[in-house]
C-alpha positions as CSV (number, residue, x, y, z in Angstrom):
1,X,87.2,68.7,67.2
2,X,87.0,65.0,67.2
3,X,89.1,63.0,64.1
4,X,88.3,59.0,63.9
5,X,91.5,57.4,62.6
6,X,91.0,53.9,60.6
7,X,94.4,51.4,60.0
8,X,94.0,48.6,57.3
9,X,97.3,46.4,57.3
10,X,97.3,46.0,61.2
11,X,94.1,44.7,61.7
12,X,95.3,41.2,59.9
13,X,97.5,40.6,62.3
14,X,97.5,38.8,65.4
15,X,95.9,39.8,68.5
16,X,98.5,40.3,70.2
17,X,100.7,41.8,67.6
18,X,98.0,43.9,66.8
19,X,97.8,45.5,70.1
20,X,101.3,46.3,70.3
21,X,101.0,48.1,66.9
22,X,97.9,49.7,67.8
23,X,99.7,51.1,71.0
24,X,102.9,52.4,68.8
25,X,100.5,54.5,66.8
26,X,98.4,55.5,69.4
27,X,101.9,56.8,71.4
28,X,103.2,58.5,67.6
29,X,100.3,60.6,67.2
30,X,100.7,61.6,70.8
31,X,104.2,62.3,70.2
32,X,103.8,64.5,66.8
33,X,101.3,66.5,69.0
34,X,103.8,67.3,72.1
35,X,106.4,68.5,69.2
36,X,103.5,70.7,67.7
37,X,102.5,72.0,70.8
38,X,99.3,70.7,70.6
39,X,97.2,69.1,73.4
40,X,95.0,66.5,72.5
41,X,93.3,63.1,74.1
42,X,94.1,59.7,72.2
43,X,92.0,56.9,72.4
44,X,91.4,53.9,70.9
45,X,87.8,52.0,70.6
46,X,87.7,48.7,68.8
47,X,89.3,48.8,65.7
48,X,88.7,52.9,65.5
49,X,91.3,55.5,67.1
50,X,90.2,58.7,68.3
51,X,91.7,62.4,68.7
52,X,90.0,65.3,70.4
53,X,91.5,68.5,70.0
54,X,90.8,72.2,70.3
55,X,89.0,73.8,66.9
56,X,91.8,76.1,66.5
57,X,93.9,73.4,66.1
58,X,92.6,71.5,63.8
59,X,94.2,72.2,60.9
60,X,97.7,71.1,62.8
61,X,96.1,68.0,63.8
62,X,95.2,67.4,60.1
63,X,98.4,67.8,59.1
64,X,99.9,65.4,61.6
65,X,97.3,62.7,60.8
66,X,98.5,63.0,57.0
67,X,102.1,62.5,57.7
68,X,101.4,59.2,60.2
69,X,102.4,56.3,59.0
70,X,99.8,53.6,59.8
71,X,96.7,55.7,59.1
72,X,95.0,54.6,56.0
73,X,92.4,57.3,56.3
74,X,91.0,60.2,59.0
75,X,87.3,62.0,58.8
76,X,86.3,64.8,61.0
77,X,83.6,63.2,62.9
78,X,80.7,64.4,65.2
79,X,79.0,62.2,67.9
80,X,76.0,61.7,69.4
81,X,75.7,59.7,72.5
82,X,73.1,57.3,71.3
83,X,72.4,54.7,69.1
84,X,69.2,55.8,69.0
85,X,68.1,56.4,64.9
86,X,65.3,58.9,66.0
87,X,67.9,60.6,68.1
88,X,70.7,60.5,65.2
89,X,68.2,61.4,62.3
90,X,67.5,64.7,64.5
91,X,71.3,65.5,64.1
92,X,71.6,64.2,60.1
93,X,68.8,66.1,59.7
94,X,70.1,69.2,60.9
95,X,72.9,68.7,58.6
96,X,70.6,68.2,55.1
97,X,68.9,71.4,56.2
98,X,72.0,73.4,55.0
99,X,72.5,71.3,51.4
100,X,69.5,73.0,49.7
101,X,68.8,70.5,47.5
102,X,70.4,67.9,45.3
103,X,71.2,64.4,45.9
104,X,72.2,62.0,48.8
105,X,73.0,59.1,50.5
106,X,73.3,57.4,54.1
107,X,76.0,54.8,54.6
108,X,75.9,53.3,58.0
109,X,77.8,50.9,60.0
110,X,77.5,49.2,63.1
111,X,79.4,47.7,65.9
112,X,78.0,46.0,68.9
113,X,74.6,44.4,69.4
114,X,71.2,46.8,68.3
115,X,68.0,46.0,67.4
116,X,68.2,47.4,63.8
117,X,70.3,45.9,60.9
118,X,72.8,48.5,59.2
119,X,70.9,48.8,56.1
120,X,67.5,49.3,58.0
121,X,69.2,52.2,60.1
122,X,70.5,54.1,56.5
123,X,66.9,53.4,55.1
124,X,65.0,55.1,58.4
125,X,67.6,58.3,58.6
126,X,67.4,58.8,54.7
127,X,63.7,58.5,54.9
128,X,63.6,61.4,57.9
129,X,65.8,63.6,55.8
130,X,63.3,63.4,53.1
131,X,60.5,64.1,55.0
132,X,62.3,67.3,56.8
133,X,63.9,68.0,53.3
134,X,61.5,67.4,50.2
135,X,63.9,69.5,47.9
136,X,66.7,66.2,48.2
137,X,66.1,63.0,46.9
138,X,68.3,59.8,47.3
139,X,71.0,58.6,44.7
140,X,72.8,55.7,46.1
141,X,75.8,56.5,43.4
142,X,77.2,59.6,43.2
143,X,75.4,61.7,45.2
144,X,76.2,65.1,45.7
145,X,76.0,64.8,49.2
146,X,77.1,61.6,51.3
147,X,76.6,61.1,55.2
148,X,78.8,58.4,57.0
149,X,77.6,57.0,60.3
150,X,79.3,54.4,62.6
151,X,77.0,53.4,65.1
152,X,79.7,51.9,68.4
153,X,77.5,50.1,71.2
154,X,75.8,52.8,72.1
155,X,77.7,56.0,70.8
156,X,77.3,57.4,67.0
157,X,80.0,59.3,64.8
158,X,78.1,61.4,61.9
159,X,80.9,62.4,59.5
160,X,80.6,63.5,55.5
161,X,84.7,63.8,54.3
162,X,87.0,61.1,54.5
163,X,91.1,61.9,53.9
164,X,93.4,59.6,53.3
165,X,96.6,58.4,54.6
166,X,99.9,57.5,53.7
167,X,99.1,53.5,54.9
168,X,101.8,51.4,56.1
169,X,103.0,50.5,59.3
170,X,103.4,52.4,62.4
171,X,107.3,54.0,62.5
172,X,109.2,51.7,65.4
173,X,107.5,48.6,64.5
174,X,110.1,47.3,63.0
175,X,113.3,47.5,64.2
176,X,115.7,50.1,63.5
177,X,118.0,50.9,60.1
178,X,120.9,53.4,59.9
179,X,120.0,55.7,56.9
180,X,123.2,58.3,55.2
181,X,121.3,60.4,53.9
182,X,122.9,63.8,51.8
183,X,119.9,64.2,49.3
184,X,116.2,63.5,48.1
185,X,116.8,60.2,46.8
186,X,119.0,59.1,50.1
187,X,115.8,60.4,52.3
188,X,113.4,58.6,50.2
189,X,115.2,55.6,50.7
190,X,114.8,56.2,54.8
191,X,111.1,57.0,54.1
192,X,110.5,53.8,52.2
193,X,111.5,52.1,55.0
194,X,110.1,53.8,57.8
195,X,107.0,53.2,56.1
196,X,107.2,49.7,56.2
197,X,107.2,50.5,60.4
198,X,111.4,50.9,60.7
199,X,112.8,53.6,62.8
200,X,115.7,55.4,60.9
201,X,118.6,56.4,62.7
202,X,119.7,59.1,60.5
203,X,123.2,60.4,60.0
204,X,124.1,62.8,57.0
205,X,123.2,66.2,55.9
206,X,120.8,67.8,58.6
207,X,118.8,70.3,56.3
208,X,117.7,67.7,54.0
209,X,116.9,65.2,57.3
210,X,114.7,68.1,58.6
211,X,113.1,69.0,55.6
212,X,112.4,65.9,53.9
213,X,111.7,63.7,57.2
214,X,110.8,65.7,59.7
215,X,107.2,65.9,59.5
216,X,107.4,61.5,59.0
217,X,109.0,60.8,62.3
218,X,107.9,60.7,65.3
219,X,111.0,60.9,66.9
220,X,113.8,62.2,65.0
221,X,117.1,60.4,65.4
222,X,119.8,61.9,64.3
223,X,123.4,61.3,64.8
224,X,125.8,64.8,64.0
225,X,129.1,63.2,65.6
226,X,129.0,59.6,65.9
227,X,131.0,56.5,64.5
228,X,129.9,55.2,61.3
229,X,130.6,51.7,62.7
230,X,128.6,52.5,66.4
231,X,126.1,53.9,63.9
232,X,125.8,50.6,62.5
233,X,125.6,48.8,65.6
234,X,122.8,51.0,67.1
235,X,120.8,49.7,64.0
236,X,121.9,46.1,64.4
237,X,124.0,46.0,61.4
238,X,121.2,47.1,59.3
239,X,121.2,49.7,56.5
240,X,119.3,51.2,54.0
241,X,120.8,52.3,50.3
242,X,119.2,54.2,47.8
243,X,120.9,52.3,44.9
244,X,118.8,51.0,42.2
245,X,121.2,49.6,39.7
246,X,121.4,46.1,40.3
247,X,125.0,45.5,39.6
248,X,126.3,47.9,42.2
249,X,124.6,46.6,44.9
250,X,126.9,45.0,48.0
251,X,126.0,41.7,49.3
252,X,128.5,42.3,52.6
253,X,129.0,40.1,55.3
254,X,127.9,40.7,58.6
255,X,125.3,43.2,58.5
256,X,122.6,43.8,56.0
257,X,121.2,46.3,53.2
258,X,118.1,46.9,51.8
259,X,117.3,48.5,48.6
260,X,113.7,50.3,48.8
261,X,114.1,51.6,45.6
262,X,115.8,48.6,43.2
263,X,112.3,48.4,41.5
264,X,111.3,51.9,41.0
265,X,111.7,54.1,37.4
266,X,112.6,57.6,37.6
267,X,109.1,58.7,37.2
268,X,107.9,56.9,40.2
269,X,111.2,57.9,42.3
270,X,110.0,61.5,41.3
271,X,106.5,60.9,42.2
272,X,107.2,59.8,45.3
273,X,109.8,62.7,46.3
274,X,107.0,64.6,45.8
275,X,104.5,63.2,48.5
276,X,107.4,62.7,50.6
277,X,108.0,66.7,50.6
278,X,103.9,67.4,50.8
């Protein structure tokens, strides 16, 4: 099984900041698949990342890709080692065959140099499904049927479902926070943060660590029988609180806390419990 990962917020940034971001996500998915047990090849082709895994895991690998910070969205791809359109109709084709009938459309994309613009590649596939599949006929918006095709150089990924991710940055792009966390809202304030790319180093109740971050972190720091203060240190004097009432929050000297969640209403604190416990 072969997933293509796509990022949005790195690719904005520099070039050399955006390798190095690149790289941490690359190594976090490779580390959520050593915990799970799961062996699988990472790679990473232009702005595209890649995993290969087994078919029997698949459903782990899923899982893992929906809890990776950084991913903005995964599909379930198959490839065809061409950028031949003949040679990639043949496979779309193959796929319409199974639909029956209804509606459909071919969205392509290219990268590299061919000898065919993007829209005239989604015209000529569309026009061979037709011809194999007289039953289906072509709705540009909302068809019941949709077939993605990234044409890279001279490789093609065919996909038709695309999942989406939680966004933000890669966890470990940002430095590190020290995070007490006893409770929900104390772990949403952590996750806030670690989806802005920080690292957590966790100290606090382990059962709701486990439970509520767990499947977030790539690497799970967490300190049973340390030093508040060296705690503190570890995460250059930087914290994270859960507070949200203005009026209580500290302005100390010497190290620095953030507040995640000074902005959010109960309903949205709620709402995102919720997709942090998914």
């Amino acid at each position: 099984m072969r997933f293509l990962l796509r990022y949005g917020e790195i690719g904005i940034k520099s070039r050399k900041v955006r390798a190095r971001f690149e790289h941490r996500l690359v190594e976090n998915v490779k580390s959520m698949l050593l915990r799970a047990g799961v062996e699988g090849l990472v790679s990473k082709e232009g702005d595209r990342i890649f995993l290969v895994c087994d078919d029997t895991n698949d459903n782990v690998c899923e899982r893992i890709l929906g809890h990776m910070f950084g991913i903005v969205s995964f599909s379930k791809v198959s490839s065809v080692s061409s950028s031949d359109v003949e040679e990639i109709s043949g496979y779309v084709c193959g796929l319409a065959s199974k639909w029956g009938g209804g509606s459909f459309a071919v969205r392509c994309r290219r990268v590299g140099t061919h000898g065919y613009t993007s829209m005239t590649a989604a015209a000529r596939i569309g026009e061979r499904v037709l011809d194999a599949n007289p039953s289906l006929k072509v709705k540009l918006r909302g068809p019941d049927h949709e077939i993605f095709i990234e044409i890279r150089h001279g490789s093609s990924y065919i996909y038709m479902d695309v999942t989406d991710g939680p966004g933000g940055m890669p966890v470990g792009t940002a430095g590190r926070v020290a995070a007490f966390v006893m409770d929900r809202e104390d772990a949403l304030a952590a996750w806030l943060m670690m989806k802005r790319g920080c690292m957590p180093l966790l100290m606090g109740d382990k059962n709701i660590i486990e439970g509520c971050l767990l499947a977030w972190l790539p690497g799970l720091k967490f300190y049973e029988n340390l030093p508040i203060e060296r705690l503190i240190a570890y995460a250059e004097h930087v914290l994270v609180s859960k507070e949200r009432d203005v009026k209580k929050m500290e302005k100390p000297d010497g190290y620095t806390i953030f507040y995640p969640m000074a902005a959010l209403m109960d309903e949205d604190v709620d709402m995102m419990i919720e997709s942090m416990m998914a």
